[in-house]
C-alpha positions in Angstrom: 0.0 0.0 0.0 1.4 2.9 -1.2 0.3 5.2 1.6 2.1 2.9 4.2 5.4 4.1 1.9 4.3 7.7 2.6 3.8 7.2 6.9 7.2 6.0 7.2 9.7 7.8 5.2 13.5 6.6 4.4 16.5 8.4 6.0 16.7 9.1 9.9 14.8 11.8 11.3 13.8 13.1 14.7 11.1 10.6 16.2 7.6 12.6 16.1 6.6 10.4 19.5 8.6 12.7 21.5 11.6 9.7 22.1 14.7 11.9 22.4 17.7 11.8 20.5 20.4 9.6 22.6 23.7 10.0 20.9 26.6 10.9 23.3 25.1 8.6 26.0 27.4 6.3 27.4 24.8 3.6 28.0 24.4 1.2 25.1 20.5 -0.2 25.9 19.3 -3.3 24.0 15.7 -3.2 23.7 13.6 -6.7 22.0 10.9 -6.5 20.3 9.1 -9.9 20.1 7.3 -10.6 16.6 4.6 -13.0 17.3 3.3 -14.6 14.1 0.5 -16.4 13.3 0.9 -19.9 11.0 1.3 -19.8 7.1 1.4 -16.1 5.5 2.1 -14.0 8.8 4.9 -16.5 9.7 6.7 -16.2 6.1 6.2 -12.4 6.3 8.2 -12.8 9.9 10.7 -14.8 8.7 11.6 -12.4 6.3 11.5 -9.5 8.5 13.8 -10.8 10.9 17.5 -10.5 8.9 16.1 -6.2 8.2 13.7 -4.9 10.9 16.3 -4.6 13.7 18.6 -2.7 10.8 15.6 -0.4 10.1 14.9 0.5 13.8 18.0 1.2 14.8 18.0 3.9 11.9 14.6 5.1 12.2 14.1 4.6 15.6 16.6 5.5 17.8 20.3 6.7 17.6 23.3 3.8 17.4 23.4 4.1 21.3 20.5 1.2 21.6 20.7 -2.3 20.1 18.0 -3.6 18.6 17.0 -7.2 18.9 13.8 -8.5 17.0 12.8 -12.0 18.3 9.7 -14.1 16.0 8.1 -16.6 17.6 6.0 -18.3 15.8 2.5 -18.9 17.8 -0.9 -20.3 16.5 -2.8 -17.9 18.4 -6.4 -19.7 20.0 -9.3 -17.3 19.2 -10.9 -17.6 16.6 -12.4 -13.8 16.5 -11.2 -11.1 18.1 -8.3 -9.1 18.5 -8.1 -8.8 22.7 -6.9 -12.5 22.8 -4.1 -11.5 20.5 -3.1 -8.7 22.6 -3.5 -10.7 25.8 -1.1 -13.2 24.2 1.5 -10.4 23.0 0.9 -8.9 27.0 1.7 -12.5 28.5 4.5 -12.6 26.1 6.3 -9.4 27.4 5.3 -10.3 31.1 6.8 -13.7 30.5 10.2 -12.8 28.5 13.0 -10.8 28.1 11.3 -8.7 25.2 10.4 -5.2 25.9 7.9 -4.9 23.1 5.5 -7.1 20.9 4.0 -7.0 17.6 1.3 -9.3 16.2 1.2 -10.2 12.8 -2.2 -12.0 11.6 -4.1 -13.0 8.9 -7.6 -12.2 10.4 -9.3 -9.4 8.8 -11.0 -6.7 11.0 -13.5 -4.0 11.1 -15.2 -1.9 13.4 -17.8 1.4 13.0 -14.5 3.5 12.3 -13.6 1.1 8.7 -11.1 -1.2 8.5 -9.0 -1.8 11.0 -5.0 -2.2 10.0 -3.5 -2.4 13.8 -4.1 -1.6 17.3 -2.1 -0.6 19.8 -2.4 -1.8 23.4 -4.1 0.1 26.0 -0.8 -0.7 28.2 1.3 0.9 25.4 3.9 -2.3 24.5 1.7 -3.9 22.4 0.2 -4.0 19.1 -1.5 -6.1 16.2 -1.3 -5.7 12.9 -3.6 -7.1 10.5 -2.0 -8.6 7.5 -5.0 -8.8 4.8 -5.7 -4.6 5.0 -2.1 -4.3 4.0 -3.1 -5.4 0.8 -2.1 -8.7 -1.8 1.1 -7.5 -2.4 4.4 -5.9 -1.1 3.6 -7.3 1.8 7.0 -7.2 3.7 8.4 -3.7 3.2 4.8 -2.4 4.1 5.1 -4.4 7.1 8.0 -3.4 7.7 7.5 0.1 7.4 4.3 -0.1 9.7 6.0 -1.9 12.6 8.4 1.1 12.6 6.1 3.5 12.9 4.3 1.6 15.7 7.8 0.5 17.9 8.9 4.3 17.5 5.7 5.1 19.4 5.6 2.0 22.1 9.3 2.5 22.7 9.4 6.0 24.7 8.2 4.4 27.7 10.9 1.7 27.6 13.6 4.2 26.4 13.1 7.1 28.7 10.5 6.6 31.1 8.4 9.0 32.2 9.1 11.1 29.5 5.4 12.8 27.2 4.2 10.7 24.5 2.6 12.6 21.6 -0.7 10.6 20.8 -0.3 8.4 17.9 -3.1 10.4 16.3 -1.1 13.5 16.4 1.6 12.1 14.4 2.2 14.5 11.3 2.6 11.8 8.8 -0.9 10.0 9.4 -2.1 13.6 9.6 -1.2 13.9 6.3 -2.3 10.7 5.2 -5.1 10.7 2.5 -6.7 6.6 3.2 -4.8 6.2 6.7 -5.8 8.0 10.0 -5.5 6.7 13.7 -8.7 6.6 15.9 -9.6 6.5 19.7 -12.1 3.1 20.0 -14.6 2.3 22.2 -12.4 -0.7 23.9 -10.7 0.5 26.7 -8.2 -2.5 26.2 -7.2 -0.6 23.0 -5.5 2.7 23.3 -5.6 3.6 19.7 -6.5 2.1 16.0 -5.1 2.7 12.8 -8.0 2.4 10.2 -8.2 2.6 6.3 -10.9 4.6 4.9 -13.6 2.9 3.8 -13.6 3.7 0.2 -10.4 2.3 -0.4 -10.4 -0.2 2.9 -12.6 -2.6 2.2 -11.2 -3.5 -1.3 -7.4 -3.9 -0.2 -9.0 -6.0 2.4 -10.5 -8.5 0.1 -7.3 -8.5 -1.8 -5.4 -9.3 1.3 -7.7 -11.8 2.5 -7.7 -13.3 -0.8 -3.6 -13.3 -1.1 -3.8 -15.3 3.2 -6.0 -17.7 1.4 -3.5 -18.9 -1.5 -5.9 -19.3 -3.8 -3.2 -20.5 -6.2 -3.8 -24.2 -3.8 -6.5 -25.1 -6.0 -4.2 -26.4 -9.0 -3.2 -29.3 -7.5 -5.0 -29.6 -4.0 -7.9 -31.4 -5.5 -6.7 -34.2 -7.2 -10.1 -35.6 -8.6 -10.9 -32.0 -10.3 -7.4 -32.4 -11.8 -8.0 -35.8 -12.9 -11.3 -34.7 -14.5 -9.9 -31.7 -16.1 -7.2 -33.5 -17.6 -9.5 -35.8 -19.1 -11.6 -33.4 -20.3 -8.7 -31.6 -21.5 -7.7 -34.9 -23.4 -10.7 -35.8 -24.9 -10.7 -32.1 -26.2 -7.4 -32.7 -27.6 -7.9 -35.9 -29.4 -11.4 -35.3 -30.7 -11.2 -33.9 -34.5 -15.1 -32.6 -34.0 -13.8 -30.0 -31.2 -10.9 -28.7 -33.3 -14.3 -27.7 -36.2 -16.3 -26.5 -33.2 -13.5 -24.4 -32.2 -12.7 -22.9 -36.1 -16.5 -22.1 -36.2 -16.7 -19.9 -32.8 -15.9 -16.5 -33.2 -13.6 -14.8 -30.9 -16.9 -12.9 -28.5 -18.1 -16.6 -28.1 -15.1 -18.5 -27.3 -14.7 -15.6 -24.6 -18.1 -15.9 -22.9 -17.7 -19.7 -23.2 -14.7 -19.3 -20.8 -16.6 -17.0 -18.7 -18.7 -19.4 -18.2 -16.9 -22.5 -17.2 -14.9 -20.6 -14.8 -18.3 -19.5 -13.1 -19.6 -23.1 -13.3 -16.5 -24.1 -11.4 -16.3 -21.2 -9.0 -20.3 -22.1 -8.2 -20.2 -25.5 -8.4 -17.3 -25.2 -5.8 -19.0 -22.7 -3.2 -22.0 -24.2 -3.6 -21.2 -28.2 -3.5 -19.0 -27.9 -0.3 -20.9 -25.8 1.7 -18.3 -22.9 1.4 -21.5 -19.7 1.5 -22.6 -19.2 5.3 -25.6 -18.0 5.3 -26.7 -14.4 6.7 -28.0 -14.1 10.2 -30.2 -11.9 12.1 -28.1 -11.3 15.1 -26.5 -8.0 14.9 -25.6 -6.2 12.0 -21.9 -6.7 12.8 -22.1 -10.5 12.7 -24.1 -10.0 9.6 -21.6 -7.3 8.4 -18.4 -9.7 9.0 -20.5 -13.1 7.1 -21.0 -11.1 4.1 -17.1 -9.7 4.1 -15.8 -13.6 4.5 -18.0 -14.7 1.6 -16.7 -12.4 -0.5 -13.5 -13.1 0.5 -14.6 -16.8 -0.3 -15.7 -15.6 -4.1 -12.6 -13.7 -3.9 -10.1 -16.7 -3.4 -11.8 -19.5 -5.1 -12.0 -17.2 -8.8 -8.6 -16.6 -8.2 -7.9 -20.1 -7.7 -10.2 -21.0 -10.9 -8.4 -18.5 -13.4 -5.1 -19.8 -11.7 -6.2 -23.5 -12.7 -7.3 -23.0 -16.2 -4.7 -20.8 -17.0 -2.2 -24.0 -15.9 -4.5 -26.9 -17.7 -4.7 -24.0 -21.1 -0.6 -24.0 -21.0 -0.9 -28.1 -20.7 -3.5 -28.3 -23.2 -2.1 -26.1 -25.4 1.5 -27.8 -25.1 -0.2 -31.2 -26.0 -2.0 -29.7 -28.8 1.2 -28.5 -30.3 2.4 -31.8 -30.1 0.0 -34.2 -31.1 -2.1 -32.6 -33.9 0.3 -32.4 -36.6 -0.6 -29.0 -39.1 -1.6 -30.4 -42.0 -4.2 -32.6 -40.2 -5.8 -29.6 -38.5 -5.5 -28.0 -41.6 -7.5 -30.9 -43.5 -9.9 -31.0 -40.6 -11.0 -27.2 -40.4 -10.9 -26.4 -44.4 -8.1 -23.3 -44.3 -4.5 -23.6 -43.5 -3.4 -23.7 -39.8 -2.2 -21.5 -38.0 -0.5 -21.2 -34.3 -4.2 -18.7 -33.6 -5.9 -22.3 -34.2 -4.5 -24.2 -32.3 -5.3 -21.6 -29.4 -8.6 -21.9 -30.3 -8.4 -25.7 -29.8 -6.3 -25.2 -26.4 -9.5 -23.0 -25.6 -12.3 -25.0 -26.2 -10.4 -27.9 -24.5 -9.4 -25.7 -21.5 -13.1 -25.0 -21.1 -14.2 -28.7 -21.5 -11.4 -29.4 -19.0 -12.8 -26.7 -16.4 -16.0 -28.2 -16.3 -14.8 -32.1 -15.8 -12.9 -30.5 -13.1 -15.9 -28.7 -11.5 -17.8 -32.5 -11.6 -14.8 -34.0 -10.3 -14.1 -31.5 -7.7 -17.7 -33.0 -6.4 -15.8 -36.6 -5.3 -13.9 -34.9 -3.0 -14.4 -33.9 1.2 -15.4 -31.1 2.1 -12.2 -31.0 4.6 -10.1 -31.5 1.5 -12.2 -28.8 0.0 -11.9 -26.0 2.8 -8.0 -27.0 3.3 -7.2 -25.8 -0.6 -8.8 -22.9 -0.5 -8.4 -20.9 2.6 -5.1 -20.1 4.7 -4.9 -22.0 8.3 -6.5 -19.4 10.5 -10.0 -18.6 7.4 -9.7 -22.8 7.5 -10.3 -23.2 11.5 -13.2 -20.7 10.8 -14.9 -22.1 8.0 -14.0 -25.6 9.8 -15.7 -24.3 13.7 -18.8 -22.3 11.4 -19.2 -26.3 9.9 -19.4 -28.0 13.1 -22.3 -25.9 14.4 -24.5 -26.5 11.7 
């Protein structure tokens, strides 16, 4: 996110919390920061933060005077909603350790009457979360990187020089000037301040993130009986001289709704077969608010996982094409000399025969095997706990 970029800027620069500068001090002060990291996407993002983010805070943060030590720990955190179990965990983690300060990273989207929710900070001031899916699909790391610096330059004054005034993280200039970024006083008392997206442009790199914790790209070979069926499909596509004619005859605004098409009866066929839609509820409009977010999220990942799926069986289908149908058979078989634009439209038509075999064969498998290709560990346990109460 490109505003992330903009709220914390290269180069070292006077801390706007109010930490003061301690060069010339003879006391060289190591301070930890604990990274606690959910499974799959936040623990990658971790690991890769680990070799730069003590680098970055010593320039950004502080002067050369304090060592920076970033520990990640790597923790399936329990609750399956929520974000005060996630700070009581990152609490219990600085009460319990050596670390002075923690960070959160999860993929568990959030939002609250203010918009979408990108972290919170602590109401004890040494702890925050950050939500990895309102960062976006991509660039993940260096705007997580950026983002934890801005938040350990505000929860480090009271570790650095106690008793000294903390500016609000609200007053900071640079998320003053921010355009889709602003921080926010919630209701919770647990929670001394939020940073929120606007909801214009929130909600939409939330979908994207929640779609990129999902790995929607799972779906090409987690579901072995759709691939089995979509290969056969593909074959019979392949090998079947009447396809290559049907595939001459279709002009170019056909063939391109016919692939609309299959990739909707796969992406339907898939939600609605294994149970993936949770219905609405009349409880509160949060609840209701939160089901319809996750099901789009669900749409999200599993069309991402369809286009990812026939764009692998097109490039298999279009390979074999190449190598079984000689030119001047195809050429005998359609009427007009054959070109390399035929046999796309042959991969095509057979991509989109392929699809739907898939979609029939994705029907032969669990819906366990179902939920565990296409949604990230902590969306799984939630689709898998929302199936066990029906």
């Amino acid at each position: 996110m490109a505003q992330i970029g903009d709220t914390v800027r290269r180069g070292r620069r006077a801390p706007a919390s109010g930490l003061p500068d301690r060069a010339g001090t003879a006391e060289d002060r190591e301070v930890v920061v604990g990274v606690l990291a959910d499974p799959d996407l936040p623990t990658t993002v971790a690991d890769r933060l680990n070799g730069t983010l003590a680098e970055m805070l010593a320039e950004r943060v502080s002067d050369v005077a304090v060592r920076w030590r970033v520990e990640v720990v790597r923790d399936a955190f329990e609750a399956l909603s929520g974000y005060e179990r996630l700070l009581d965990r990152a609490r219990h983690r600085v009460r319990t350790s050596d670390g002075d300060l923690a960070i959160c990273l999860t993929d568990a989207p959030l939002r609250d009457a203010h918009g979408v929710v990108l972290a919170e900070v602590g109401a004890d001031d040494t702890t925050a979360v950050i939500s990895l899916p309102a960062l976006g699909g991509v660039d993940l790391v260096r705007r997580t990187r950026r983002l934890i610096a801005l938040l350990v330059e505000h929860l480090a004054v009271d570790v650095l020089a106690p008793g000294t005034a903390r500016s609000p993280l609200r007053e900071d200039p640079r998320l003053r000037r921010a355009r889709t970024l602003h921080a926010v006083e919630p209701s919770d008392s647990d929670i001394s301040c939020e940073l929120v997206l606007s909801p214009r442009t929130g909600v939409l790199r939330l979908l994207l993130g929640m779609t990129r914790a999902n790995r929607p790209w799972q779906l090409v070979w987690g579901l072995s009986a759709a691939l089995g069926g979509a290969l056969a499909g593909g074959a019979f596509g392949v090998f079947y001289s009447n396809i290559w004619s049907l595939a001459d005859s279709l002009p170019a605004w056909r063939l391109a709704v016919v692939c609309v098409a299959a990739v909707v009866v796969y992406v339907v066929w898939l939600i609605a077969g294994h149970g993936l839609w949770q219905a609405t509820t009349t409880s509160t409009r949060r609840d209701d608010a939160r089901t319809t977010l996750r099901n789009a999220g669900t749409v999200l990942t599993v069309t991402a996982g369809a286009l990812v799926f026939c764009a692998a069986l097109f490039t298999v289908v279009l390979a074999a094409s190449l190598l079984v149908i000689t030119p001047s058979y195809l050429t005998s078989t359609i009427g007009h000399p054959a070109g390399f634009v035929d046999y796309l439209d042959v991969a095509l038509v057979a991509t989109v025969m392929g699809t739907i075999a898939g979609a029939v064969g994705s029907g032969l498998e669990d819906d366990t095997t179902i939920r565990h290709a296409t949604y990230g560990y902590r969306e799984r346990q939630r689709a898998e706990a929302d199936a066990d109460t029906r």
